[in-house]
C-alpha positions as CSV (number, residue, x, y, z in Angstrom):
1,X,13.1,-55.1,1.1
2,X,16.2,-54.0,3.3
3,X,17.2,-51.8,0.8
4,X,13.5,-50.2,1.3
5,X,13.5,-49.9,4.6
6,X,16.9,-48.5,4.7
7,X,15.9,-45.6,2.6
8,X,12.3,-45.0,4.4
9,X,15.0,-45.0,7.8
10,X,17.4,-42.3,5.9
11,X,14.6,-40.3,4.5
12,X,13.4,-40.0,8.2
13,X,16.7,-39.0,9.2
14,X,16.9,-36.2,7.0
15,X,13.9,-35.2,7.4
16,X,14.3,-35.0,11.1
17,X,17.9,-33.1,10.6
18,X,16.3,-30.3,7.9
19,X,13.7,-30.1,11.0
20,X,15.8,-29.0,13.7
21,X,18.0,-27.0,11.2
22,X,15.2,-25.1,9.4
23,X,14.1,-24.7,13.6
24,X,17.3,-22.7,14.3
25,X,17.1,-20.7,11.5
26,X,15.8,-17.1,12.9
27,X,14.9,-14.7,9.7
28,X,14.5,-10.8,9.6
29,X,13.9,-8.2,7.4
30,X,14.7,-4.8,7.0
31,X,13.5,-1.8,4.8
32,X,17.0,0.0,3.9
33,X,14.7,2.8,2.3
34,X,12.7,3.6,5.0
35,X,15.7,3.6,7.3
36,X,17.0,6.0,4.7
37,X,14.6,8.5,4.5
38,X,13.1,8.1,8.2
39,X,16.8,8.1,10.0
40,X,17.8,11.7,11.4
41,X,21.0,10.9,8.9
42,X,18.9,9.6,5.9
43,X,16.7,13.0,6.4
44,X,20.0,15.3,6.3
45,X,21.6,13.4,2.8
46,X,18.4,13.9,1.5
47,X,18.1,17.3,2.0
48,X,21.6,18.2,1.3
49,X,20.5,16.1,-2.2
50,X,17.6,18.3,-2.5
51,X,19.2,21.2,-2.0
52,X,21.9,20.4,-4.4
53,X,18.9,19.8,-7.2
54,X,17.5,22.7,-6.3
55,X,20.2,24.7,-7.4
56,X,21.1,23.3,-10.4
57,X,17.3,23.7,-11.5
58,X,17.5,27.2,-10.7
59,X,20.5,27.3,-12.8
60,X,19.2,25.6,-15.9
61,X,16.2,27.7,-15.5
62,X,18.3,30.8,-16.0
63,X,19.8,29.2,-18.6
64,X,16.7,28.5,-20.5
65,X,15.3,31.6,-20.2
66,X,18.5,33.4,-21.7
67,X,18.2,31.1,-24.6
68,X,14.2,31.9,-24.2
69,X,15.1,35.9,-24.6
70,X,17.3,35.2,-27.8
71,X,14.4,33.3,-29.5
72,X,12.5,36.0,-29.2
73,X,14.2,38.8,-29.7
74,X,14.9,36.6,-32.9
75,X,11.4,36.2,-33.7
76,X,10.4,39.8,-33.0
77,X,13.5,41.6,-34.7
78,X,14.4,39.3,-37.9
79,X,12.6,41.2,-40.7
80,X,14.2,44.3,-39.0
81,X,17.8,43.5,-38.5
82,X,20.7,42.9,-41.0
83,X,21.3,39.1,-42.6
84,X,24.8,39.6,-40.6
85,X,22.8,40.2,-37.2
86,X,20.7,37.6,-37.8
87,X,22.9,35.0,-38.3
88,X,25.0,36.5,-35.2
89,X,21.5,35.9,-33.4
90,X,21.5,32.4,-34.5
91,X,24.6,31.8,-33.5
92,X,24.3,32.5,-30.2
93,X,20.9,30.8,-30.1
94,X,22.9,27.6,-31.0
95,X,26.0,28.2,-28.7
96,X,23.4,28.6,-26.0
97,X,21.3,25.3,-26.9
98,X,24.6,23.6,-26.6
99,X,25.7,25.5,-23.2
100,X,21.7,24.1,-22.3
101,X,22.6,20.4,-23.1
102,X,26.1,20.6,-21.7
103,X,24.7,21.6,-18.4
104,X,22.3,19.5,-18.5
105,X,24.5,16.6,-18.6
106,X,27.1,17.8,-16.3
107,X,24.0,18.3,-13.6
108,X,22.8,15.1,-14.3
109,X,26.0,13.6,-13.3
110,X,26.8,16.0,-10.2
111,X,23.6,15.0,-8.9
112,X,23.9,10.9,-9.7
113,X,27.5,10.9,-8.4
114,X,26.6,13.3,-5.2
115,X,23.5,10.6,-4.7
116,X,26.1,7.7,-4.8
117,X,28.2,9.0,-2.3
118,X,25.7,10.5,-0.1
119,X,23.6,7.1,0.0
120,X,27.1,5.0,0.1
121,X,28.4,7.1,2.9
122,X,25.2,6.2,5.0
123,X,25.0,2.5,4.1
124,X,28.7,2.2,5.7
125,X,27.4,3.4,8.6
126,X,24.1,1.4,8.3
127,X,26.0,-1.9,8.0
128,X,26.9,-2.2,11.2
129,X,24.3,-1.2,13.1
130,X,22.3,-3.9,10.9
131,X,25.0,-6.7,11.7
132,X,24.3,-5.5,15.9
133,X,20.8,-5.8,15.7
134,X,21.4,-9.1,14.2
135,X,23.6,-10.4,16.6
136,X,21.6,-9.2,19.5
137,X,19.0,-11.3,17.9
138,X,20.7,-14.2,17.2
139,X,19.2,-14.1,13.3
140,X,21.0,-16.4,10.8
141,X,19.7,-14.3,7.6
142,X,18.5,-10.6,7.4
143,X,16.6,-9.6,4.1
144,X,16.5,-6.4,2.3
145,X,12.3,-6.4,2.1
146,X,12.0,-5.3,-1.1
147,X,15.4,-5.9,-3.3
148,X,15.5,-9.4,-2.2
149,X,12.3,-11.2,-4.3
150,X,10.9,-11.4,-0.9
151,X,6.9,-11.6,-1.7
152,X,5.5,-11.9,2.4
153,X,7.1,-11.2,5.3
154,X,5.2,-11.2,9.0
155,X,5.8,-8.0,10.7
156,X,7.0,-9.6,13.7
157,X,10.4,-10.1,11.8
158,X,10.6,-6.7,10.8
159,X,13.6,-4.9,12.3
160,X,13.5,-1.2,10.4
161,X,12.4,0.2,13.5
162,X,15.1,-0.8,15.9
163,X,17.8,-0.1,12.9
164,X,16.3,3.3,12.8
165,X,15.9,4.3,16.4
166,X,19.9,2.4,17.0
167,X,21.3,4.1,14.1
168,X,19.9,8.0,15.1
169,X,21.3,7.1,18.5
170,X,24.7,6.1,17.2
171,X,25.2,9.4,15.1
C-alpha cells in the first residue's frame, strides 16, 4: 500500500515537473527555402546560378549542333565521298560525341559545386541572423519546416518573415 501510494505521489511529481518544463519550452519554425529564394541575397545567388546554367546550355547547344552538322553532312554526303573521308567523318562524329559527354559532365559539376558554394556562402550568413531572432524570442528549439519530419506547424510560430526582412537588412 505505501509502496502504491508512493509511486501514484512520484508519478504526480513528474508529471507536474514535464508540465512546467514542456510550459517553457517556446518552438519556431523557419522555411530556409523561402528565405533563400525570397531574401534580396537568395534572389542574387540565384541569378548568378541561373546565369551560370544559362551559359553552359548555350554552350552545349553549340556543341550539339556541330556534332548535329557532321551527322548530316554524313548522311547527305556518304555515297558520294571516299571510304577514307568517311571514316575521317566518323571520326570526328565520335571525337565530338565524346567532347558532348565530357562537357556535359564537367557542367554538371561546375554548376553542382557553384550551387554548394553559393547556397553555403548564404547559409553562413543566415545562421546568425536565425540564432538573433531566436534569442530575441527567447525559443528553446527552431525547426527547419520542411527537412525536419515536421507534419503541422501553427503559423504563429513561423519566423521566415522576420529572418527575411532581418537578413535583407543586414546585407
Amino acid at each position: 500500500m505505501i509502496k502504491m501510494v508512493f509511486r501514484t505521489a512520484l508519478f504526480a511529481v513528474v508529471i507536474g515537473f514535464a508540465t512546467v518544463a514542456m510550459a517553457q519550452v517556446n518552438i519556431a519554425v523557419i522555411d530556409i527555402q523561402r528565405v533563400v529564394t525570397d531574401s534580396d541575397a537568395g534572389k542574387e545567388a540565384l541569378g548568378r546560378l541561373q546565369q551560370l546554367q544559362e551559359a553552359k546550355i548555350a554552350e552545349g547547344r553549340a556543341i550539339q549542333e556541330q556534332l548535329d552538322a557532321l551527322r548530316e553532312q554524313l548522311s547527305k554526303q556518304r555515297f558520294t565521298l571516299t571510304e577514307a573521308k568517311v571514316a575521317e567523318l566518323s571520326k570526328e562524329i565520335e571525337d565530338k560525341g565524346i567532347e558532348m559527354r565530357r562537357f556535359q559532365d564537367d557542367a554538371q559539376r561546375e554548376l553542382d559545386e557553384a550551387r554548394r558554394t553559393a547556397l553555403g556562402g548564404l547559409e553562413e550568413r543566415i545562421l546568425p541572423v536565425i540564432d538573433e531572432v531566436g534569442i530575441e524570442k527567447n525559443m528553446t528549439l527552431i525547426f527547419n519546416k520542411f527537412q525536419s519530419g515536421l507534419v503541422y506547424a501553427s503559423e504563429g510560430i513561423d519566423i521566415t518573415d522576420e529572418v527575411i526582412r532581418r537578413f535583407n537588412t543586414a546585407q
